[in-house]
C-alpha beads as a LAMMPS data file, in Angstrom:
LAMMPS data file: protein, C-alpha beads

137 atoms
136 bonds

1 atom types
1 bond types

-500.0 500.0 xlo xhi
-500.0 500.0 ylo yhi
-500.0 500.0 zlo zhi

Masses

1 110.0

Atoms # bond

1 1 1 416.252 66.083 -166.631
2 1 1 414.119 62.996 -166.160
3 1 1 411.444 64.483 -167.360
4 1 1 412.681 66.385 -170.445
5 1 1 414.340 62.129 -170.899
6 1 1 410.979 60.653 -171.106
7 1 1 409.139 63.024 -172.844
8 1 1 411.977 62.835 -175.861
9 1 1 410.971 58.804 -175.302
10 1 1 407.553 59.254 -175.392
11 1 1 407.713 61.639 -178.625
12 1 1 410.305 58.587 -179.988
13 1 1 407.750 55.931 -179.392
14 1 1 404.822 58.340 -181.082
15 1 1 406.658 58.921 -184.119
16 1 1 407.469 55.247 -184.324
17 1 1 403.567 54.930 -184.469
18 1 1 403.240 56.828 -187.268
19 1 1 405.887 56.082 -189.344
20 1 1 404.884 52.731 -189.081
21 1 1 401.330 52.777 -189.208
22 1 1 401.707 53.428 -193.039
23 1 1 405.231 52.213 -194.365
24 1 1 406.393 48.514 -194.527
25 1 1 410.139 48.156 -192.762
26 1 1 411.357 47.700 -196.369
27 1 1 410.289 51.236 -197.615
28 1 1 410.723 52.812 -194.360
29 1 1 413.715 55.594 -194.169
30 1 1 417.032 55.447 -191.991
31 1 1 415.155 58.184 -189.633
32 1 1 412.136 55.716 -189.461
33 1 1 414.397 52.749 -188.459
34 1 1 416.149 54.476 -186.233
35 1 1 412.609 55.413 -184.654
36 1 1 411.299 51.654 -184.581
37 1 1 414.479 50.875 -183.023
38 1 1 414.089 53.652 -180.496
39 1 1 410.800 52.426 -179.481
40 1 1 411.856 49.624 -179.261
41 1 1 414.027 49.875 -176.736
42 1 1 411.403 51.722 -174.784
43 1 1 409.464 48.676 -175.302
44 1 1 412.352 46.410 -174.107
45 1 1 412.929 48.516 -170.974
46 1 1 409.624 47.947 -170.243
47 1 1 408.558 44.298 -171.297
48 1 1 411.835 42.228 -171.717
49 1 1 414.947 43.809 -169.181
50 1 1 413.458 42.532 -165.781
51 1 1 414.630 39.153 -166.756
52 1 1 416.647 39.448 -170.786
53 1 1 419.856 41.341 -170.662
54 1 1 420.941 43.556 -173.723
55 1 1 424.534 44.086 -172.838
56 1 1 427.040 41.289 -172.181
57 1 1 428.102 43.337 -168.506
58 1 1 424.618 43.129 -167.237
59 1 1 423.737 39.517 -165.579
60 1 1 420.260 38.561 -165.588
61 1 1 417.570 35.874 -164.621
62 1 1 417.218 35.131 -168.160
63 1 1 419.540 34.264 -171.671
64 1 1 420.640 37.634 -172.901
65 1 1 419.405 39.009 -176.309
66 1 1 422.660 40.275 -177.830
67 1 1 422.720 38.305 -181.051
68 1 1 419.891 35.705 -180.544
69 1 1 418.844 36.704 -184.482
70 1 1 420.686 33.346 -186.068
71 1 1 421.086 31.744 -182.520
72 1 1 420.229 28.324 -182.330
73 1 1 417.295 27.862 -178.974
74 1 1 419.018 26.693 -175.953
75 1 1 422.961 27.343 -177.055
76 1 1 423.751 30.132 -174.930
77 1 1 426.558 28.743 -172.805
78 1 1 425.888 29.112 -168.910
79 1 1 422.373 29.500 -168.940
80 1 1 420.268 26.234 -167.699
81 1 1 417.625 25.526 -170.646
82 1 1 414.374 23.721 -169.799
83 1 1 414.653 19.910 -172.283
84 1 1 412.050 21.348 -174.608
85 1 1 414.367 25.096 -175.455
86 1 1 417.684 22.623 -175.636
87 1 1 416.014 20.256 -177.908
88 1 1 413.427 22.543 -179.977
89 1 1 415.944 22.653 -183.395
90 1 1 414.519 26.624 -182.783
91 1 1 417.032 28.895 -184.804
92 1 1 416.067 32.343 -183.689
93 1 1 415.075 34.367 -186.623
94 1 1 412.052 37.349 -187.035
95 1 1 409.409 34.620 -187.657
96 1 1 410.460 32.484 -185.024
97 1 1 410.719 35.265 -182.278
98 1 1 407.727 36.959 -183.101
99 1 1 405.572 34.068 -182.759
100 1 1 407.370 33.471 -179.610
101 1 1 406.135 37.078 -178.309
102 1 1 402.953 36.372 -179.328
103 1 1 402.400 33.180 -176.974
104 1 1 405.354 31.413 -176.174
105 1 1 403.845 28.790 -174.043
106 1 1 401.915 27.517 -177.604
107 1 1 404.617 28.402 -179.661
108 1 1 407.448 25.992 -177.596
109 1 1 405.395 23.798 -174.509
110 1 1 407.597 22.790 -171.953
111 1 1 409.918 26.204 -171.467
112 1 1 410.089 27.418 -168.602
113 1 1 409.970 31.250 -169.582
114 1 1 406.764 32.990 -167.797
115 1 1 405.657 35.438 -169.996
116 1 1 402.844 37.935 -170.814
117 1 1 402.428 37.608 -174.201
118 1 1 402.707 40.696 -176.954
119 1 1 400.105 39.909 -179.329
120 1 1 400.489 43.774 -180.944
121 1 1 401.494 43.627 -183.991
122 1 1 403.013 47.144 -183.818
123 1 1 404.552 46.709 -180.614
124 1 1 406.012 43.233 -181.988
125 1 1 408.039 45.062 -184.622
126 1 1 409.404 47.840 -182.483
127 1 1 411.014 45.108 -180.122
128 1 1 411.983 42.976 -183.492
129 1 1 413.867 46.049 -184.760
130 1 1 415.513 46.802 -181.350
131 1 1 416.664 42.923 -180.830
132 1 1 417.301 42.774 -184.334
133 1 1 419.732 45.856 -183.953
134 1 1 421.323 43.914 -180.895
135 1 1 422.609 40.913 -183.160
136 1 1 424.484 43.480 -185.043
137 1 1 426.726 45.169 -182.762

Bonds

1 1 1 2
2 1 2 3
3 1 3 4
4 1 4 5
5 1 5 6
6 1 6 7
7 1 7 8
8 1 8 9
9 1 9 10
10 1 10 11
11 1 11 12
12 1 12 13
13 1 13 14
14 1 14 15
15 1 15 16
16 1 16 17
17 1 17 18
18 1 18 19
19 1 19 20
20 1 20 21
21 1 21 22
22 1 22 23
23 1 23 24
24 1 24 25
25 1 25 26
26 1 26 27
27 1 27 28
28 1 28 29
29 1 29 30
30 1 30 31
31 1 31 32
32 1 32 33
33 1 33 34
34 1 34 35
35 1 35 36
36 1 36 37
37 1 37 38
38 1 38 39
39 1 39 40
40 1 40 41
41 1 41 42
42 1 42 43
43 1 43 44
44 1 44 45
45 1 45 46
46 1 46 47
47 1 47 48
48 1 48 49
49 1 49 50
50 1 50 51
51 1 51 52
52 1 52 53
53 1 53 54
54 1 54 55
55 1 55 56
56 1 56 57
57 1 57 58
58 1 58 59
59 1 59 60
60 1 60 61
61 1 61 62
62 1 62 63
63 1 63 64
64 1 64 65
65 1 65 66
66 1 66 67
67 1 67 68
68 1 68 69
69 1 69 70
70 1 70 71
71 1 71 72
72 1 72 73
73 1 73 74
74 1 74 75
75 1 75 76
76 1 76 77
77 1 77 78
78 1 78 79
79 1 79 80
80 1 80 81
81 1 81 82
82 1 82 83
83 1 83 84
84 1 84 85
85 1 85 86
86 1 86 87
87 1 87 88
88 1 88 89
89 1 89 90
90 1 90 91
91 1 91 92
92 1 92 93
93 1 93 94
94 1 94 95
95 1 95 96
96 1 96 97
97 1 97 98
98 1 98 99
99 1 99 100
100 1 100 101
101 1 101 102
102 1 102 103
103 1 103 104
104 1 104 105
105 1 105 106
106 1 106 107
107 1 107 108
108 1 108 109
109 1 109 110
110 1 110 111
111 1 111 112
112 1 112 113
113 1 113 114
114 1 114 115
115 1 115 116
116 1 116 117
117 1 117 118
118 1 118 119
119 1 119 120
120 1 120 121
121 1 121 122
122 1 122 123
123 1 123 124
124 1 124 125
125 1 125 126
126 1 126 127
127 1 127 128
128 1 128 129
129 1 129 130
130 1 130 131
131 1 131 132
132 1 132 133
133 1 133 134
134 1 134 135
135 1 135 136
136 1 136 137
């Protein structure tokens, strides 16, 4: 059963690829969002959920993700900000988080997030469309 789970994952994340090697988000169809969405997830599980929670049950070392899109930096109650996240003026939106991914130290110095930064583009937008989806639950 594992196996038959993350080869359906793996075939998600490859026709992610595709779709999206070709077709801006705007043009893209339901069944292609649904697919970046899907990978990114994949891509969350993998690069984000040791420390980011994406449901409000699950504690974790850092903020959670559900609905940062339109969060202001540094606002979510009970978690300890470094000075620089708390006083930023950061509203989280797709610019903002993607250039965060890409090199966060740059982006905001001072936080204290350790991070291995996602400078692929593609596997930017997958995890943009999966924390996008989170803010509107």
């Amino acid at each position: 059963m594992q196996l038959t789970k993350k080869l359906i994952s793996l075939a998600t994340l490859c026709a992610a690829v595709t779709i999206h090697s070709g077709v801006a988000n705007a043009e893209m169809t339901e069944a292609g969002k649904m697919a970046m969405k899907a990978a990114g997830k994949i891509m969350f599980e993998q690069r984000c959920e040791s420390c980011h929670a994406d449901d409000p049950e699950r504690k974790a070392y850092g903020p959670s993700l559900l609905g940062v899109v339109g969060r202001k930096a540094g606002s979510l109650e009970g978690f300890d900000y470094s000075d620089a996240m708390k006083k930023s003026g950061i509203t989280w939106n797709l610019d903002t988080l993607r250039a965060w991914m890409a090199d966060n130290q740059d982006f905001l110095p001072g936080t204290r997030m350790r991070h291995v930064s996602i400078h692929d583009k593609a596997e930017q937008d997958f995890l943009l469309a999966y924390i996008n989806s989170l803010s509107k639950k």
